[in-house]
N, C-alpha and C positions, 0 to 999 in steps of 0.2 A: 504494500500500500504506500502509495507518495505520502507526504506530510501535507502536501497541501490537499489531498484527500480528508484527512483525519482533521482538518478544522473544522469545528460547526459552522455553517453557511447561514445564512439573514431568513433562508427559506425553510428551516428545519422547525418543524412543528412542534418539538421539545428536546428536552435533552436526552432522557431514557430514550426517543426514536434516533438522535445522533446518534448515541453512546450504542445501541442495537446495530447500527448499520457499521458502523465500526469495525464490532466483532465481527461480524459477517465477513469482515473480506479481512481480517488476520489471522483466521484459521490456527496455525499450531502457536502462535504470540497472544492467545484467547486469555488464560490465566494471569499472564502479565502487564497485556494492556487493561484488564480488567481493575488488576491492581496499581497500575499508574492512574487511570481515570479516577480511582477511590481517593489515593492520596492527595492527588490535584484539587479534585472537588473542596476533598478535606481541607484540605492547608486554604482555599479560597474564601471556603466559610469561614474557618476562623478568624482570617484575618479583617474579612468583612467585620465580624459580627466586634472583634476588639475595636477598628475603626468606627464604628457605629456606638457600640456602649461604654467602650473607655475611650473616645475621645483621640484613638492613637490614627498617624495621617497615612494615608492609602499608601503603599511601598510595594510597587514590584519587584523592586530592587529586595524587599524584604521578604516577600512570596520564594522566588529564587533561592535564597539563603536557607531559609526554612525546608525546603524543596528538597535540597542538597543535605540537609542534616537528617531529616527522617526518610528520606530514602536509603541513605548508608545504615539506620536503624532498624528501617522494614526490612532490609537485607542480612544486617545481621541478627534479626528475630526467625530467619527463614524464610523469605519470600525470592524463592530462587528465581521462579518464573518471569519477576518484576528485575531482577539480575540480569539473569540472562537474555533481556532487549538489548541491556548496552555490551554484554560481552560478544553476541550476537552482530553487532555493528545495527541493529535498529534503530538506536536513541543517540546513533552520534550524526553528526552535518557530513556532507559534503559527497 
């Protein structure tokens, strides 16, 4: 799947139908894109919901950071699957 496939698009009726069609076309990367879409979501909410009730200022720059720390966590909790995109060469540019 290209990258620019797997963004949500303005015409996507929701996210569970994004997040749906996703999987559809990463086949044996199912379990790990599964788990990268979880922790994305995750770290987005949170950081929402901290910018909203504590007052802390929107940072993607601080998404990224967070991004980068719990995923070497979810990794070494066991989530091999979410691992193996970027040893896989999935989750790198170019």
């Amino acid at each position: 799947m290209e990258m620019d496939e797997a963004v949500p698009q303005q015409n996507e009726h929701s996210f569970a139908d994004w997040w749906a069609k996703c999987i559809r076309r990463v086949k044996e990367y199912k379990k790990g894109v599964n788990s990268l879409i979880i922790l994305t979501s995750w770290l987005i909410w949170k950081h929402r919901n901290s910018s909203v009730f504590d007052g802390a200022i929107p940072s993607i720059n601080e998404v990224l950071r967070q991004f980068r720390d719990e995923y070497k966590l979810w990794c070494l909790a066991g989530a091999k699957k979410l691992q193996a995109l970027w040893l896989d060469g999935v989750g790198t540019s170019g």
